[in-house]
RODO-2510 file (C-alpha; in nm, 4 decimals, decimal comma):
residues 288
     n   res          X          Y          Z
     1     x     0,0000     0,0000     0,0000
     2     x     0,1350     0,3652    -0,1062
     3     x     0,2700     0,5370     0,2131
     4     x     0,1154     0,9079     0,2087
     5     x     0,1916     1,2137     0,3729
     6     x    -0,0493     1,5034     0,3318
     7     x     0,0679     1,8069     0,4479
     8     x    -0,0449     2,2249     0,3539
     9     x     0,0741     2,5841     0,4328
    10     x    -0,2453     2,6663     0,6016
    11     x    -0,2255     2,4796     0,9445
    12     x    -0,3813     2,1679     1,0736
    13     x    -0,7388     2,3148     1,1226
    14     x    -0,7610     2,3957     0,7700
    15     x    -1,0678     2,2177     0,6020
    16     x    -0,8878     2,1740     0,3126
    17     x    -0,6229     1,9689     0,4776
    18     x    -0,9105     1,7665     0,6001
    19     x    -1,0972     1,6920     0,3015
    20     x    -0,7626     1,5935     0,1395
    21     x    -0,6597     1,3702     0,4001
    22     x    -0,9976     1,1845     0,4281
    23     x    -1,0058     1,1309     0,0551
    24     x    -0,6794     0,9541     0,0348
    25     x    -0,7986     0,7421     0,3242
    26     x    -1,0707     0,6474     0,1432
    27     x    -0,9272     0,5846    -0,1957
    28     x    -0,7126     0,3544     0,0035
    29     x    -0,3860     0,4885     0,0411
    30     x    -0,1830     0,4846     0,3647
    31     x    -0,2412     0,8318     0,5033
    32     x    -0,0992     0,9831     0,7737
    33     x    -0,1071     1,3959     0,8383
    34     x     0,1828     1,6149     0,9368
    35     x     0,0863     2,0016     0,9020
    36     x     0,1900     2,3332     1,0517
    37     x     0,0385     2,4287     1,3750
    38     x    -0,1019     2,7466     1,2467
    39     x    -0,0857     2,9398     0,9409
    40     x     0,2231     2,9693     0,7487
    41     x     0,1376     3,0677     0,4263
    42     x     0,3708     3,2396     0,1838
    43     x     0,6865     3,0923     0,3418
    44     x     0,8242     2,8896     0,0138
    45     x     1,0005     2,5442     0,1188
    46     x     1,1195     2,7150     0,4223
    47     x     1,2162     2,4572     0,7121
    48     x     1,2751     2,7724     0,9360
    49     x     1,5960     2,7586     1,2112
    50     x     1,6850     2,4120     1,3473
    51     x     1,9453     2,3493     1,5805
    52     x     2,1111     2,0513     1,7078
    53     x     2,0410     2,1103     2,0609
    54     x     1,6144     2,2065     2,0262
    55     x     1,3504     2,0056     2,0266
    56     x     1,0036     2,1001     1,7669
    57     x     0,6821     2,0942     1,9386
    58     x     0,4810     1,8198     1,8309
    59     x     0,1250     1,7307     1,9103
    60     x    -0,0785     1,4615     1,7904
    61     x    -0,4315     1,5570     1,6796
    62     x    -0,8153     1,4431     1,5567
    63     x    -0,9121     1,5863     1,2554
    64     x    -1,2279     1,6396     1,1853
    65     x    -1,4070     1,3410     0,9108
    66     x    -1,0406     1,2099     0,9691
    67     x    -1,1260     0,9345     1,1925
    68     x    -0,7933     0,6872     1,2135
    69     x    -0,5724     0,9063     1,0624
    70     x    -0,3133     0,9598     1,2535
    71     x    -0,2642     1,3629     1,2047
    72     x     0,0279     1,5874     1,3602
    73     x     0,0872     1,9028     1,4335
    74     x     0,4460     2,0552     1,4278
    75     x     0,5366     2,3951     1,5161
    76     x     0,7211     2,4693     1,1632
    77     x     0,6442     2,5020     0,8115
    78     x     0,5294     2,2552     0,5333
    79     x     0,8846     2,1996     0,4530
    80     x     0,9878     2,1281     0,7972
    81     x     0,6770     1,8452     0,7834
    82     x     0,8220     1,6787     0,5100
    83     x     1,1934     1,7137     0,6184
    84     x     1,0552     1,5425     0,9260
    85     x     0,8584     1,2517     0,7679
    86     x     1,1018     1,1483     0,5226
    87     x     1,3754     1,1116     0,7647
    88     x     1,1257     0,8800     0,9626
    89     x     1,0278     1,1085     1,2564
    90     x     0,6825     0,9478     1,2146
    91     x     0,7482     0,6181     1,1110
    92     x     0,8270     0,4894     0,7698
    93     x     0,8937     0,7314     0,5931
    94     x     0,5957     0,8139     0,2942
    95     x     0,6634     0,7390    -0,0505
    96     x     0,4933     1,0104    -0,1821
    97     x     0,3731     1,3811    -0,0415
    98     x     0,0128     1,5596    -0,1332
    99     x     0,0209     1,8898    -0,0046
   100     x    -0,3077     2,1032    -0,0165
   101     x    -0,6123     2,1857    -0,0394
   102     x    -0,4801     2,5555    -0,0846
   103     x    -0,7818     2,7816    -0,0933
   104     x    -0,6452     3,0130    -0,3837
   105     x    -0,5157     2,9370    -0,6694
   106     x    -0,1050     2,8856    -0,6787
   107     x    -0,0466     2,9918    -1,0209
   108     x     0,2439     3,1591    -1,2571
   109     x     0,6072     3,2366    -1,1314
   110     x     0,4649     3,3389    -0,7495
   111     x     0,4415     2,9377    -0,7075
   112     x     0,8412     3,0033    -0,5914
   113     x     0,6531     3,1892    -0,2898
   114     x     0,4082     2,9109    -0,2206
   115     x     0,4181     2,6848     0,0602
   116     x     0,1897     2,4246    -0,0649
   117     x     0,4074     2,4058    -0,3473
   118     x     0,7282     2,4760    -0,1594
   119     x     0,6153     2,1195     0,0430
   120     x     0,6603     1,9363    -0,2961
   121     x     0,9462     2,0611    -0,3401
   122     x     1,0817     2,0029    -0,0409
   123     x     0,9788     1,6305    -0,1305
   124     x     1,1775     1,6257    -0,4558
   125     x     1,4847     1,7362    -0,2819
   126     x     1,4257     1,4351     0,0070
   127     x     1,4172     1,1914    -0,3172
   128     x     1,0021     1,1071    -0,3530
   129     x     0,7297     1,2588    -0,5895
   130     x     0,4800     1,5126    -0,4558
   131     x     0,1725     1,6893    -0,5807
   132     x     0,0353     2,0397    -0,4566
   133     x    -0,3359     2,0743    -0,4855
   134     x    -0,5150     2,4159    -0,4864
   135     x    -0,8353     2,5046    -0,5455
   136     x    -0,9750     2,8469    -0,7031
   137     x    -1,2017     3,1229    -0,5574
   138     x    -1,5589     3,0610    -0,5124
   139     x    -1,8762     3,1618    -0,3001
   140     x    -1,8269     2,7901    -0,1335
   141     x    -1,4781     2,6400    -0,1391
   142     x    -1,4768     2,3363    -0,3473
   143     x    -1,2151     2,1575    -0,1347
   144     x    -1,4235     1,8307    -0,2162
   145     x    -1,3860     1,9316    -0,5797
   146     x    -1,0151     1,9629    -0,5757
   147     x    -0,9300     1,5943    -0,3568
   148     x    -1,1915     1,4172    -0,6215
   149     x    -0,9568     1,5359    -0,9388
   150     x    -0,6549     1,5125    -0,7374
   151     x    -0,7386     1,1095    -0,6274
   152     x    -0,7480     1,0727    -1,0373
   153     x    -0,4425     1,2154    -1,0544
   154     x    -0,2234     1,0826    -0,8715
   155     x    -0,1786     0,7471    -1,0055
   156     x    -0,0211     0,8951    -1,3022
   157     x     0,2116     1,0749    -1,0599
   158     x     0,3231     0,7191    -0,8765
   159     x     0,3718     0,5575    -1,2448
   160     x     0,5922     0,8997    -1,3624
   161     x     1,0013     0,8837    -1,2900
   162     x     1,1040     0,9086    -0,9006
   163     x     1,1216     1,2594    -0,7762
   164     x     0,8450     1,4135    -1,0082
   165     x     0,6211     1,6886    -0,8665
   166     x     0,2957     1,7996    -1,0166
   167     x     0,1272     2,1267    -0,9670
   168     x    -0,2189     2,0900    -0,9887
   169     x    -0,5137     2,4027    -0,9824
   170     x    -0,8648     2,3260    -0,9663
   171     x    -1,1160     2,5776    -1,0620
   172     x    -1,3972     2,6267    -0,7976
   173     x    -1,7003     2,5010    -0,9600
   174     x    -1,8999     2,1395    -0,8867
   175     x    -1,6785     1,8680    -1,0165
   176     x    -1,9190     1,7879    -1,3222
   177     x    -1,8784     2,1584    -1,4539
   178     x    -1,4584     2,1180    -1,4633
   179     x    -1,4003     2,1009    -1,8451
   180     x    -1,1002     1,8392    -1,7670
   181     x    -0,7528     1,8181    -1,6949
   182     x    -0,4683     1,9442    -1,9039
   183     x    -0,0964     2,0046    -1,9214
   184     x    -0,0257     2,3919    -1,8047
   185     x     0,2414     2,6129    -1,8836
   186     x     0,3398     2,8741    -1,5727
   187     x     0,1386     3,1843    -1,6672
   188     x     0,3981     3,4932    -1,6270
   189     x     0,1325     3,5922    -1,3154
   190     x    -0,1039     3,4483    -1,1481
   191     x    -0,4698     3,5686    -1,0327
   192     x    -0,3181     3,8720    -0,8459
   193     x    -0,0083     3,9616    -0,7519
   194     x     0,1752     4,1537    -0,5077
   195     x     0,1848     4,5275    -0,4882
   196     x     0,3004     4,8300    -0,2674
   197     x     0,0061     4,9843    -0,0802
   198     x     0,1704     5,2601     0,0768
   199     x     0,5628     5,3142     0,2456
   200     x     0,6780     5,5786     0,5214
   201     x     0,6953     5,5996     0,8658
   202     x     0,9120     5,3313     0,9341
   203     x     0,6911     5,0640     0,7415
   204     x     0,5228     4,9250     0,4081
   205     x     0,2565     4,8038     0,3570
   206     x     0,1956     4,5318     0,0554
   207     x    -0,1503     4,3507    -0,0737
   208     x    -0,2425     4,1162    -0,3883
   209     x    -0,3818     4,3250    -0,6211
   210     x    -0,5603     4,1303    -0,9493
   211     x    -0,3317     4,1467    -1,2799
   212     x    -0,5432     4,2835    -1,5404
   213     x    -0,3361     4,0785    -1,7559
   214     x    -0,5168     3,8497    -1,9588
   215     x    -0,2714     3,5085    -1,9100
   216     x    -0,2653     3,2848    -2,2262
   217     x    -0,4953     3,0117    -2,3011
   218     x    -0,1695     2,7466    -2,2193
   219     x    -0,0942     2,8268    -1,9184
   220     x    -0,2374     2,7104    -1,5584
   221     x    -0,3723     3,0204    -1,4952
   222     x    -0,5559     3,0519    -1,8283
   223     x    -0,6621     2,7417    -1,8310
   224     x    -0,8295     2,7356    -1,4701
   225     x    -1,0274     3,1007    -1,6084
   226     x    -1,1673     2,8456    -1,8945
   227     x    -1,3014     2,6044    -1,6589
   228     x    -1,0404     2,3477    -1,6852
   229     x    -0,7913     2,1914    -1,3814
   230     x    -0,4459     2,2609    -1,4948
   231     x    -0,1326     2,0418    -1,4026
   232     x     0,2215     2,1513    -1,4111
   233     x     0,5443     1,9611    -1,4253
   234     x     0,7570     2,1790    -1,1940
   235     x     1,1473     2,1341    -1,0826
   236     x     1,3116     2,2776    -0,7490
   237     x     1,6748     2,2801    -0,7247
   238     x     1,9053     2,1849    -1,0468
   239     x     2,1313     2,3390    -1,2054
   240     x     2,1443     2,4640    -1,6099
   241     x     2,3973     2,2678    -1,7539
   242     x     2,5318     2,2346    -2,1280
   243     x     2,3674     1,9712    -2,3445
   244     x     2,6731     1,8812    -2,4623
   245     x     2,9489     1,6985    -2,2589
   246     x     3,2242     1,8931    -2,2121
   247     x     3,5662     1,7463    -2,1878
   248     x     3,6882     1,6144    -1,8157
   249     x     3,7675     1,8834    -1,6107
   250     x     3,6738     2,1419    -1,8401
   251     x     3,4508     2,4597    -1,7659
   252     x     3,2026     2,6255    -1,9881
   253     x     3,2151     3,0041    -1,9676
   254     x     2,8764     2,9987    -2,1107
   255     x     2,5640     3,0037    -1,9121
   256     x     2,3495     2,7820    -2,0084
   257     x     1,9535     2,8977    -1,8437
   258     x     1,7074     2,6642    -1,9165
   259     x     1,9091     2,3759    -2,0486
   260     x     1,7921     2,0014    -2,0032
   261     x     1,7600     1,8457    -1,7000
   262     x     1,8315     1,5255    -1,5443
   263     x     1,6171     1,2489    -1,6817
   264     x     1,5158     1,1823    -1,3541
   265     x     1,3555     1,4779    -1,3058
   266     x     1,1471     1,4194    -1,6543
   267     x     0,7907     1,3814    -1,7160
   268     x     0,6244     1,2741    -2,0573
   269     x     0,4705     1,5808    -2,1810
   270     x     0,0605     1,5474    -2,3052
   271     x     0,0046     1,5003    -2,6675
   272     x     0,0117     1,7823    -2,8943
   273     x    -0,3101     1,9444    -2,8283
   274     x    -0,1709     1,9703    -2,4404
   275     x    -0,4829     1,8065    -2,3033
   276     x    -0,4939     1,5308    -2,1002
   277     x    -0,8131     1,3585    -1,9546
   278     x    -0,9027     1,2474    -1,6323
   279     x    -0,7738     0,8637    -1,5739
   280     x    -1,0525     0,7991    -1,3955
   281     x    -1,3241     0,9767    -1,5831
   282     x    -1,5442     0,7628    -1,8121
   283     x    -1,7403     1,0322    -2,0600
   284     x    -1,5176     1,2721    -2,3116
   285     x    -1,4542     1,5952    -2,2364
   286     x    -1,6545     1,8391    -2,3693
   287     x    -1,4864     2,0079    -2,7168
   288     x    -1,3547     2,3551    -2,6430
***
């Protein structure tokens, strides 16, 4: 049985978190919960300042609809959890991380910000596959909307080359009215991003103001605006190197942004139209 470890930026009481956590139970995966102990958004695959001689708080918790799940609550960010986990402070360590629901949308080059992504990253570099989940704006948070298309998912993640991460944004509607799933470019922004409200007197003061950039039709953010769930291939940490082998010992002047990556890090790309449908989903998708 796959060894899961669901984790999020936005704390342990986050509903998200919970709907997650009781969907992977249910599909039948071997869940167990290790989250923040409050809200620690926007902190990137932080693990914060650890020191040899400190102990982290830890405190075991119910979840709510997470009946036998065991479910933990560490006073540190989400990439402190999975630091934690995969060096087997909770048992085996998981073969695979889900980190969300994220109520927002984590979309275009701000991901880098992210801790629900920054989580899955923070997996990649501890040598397993991950997958952040986030759901978009609504009257209602579709949280259950978000776990259902993630569940379908993620078997494509556990067949996909060790270390892969997946990016996945979920527009806020009922899960019939999703259009599908497809392959995402990052959009250059997101739904908003961040902007200076005012400065002086010692302080500034920033918010998330919307774009009013249109993002194109390819890329997550687009694609969530047209009704669709988009899913990224994202990397954390390698370098750009040449594509060509230098000679032993030699160094390329050059630099080389954007080159090829390890294979390991590779997933197969969709088909040419970029679309890819639900594994799990037994009607077509509806033609654009």
């Amino acid at each position: 049985m796959t060894k899961v470890l669901v984790t999020n930026d936005d704390g342990i009481e986050s509903s998200g978190l919970h709907v997650l956590a009781a969907a992977l139970d249910a599909a039948g995966y071997d869940t167990t919960v290790v989250a923040p102990d409050r809200d620690r958004s926007g902190i990137g695959a932080a693990i914060g300042l650890v020191h040899a001689d400190q102990h982290l708080d830890v405190e075991k918790v119910e979840m709510p609809g997470c009946e036998g799940i065991p479910a933990y609550a560490i006073d540190g960010p989400p990439g402190l959890c999975v630091c934690a986990a995969r060096l087997g402070a909770f048992g085996e360590p998981p073969d695979i991380v889900v980190s969300g629901v994220n109520p927002g949308c984590n979309t275009g080059r701000a991901i880098l910000h992210s801790g629900t992504v920054g989580a899955a990253l923070t997996a990649q570099s501890f040598g397993c596959s991950a997958l952040a989940v986030s759901v978009g704006a609504a009257e209602a948070w579709r949280f259950d909307t978000a776990a259902r298309v993630a569940i379908e998912v993620l078997p494509m993640l556990l067949d996909a080359p060790p270390r892969s991460v997946l990016n996945l944004n979920v527009p806020g509607l009922d899960y019939d009215a999703v259009r599908g799933v497809r392959w995402a470019r990052l959009a250059a922004f997101g739904s908003v991003r961040a902007a200076i409200a005012g400065s002086g007197d010692g302080g500034v003061q920033i918010e998330l103001r919307t774009t009013g950039v249109s993002p194109p039709p390819d890329s997550d953010q687009g694609l969530v605006d047209a009704g669709f769930a988009a899913l990224t291939t994202i990397i954390g940490v390698a370098e750009a190197w040449p594509t060509e082998q230098t000679g032993a010992g030699d160094v390329s002047s050059d630099v080389v942004p954007g080159a090829r990556v390890e294979p390991v890090h590779a997933v197969p790309d969709a088909s040419a139209p970029r679309s890819l449908h639900r594994p799990l989903h037994a009607t077509p998708t509806p033609k654009d």
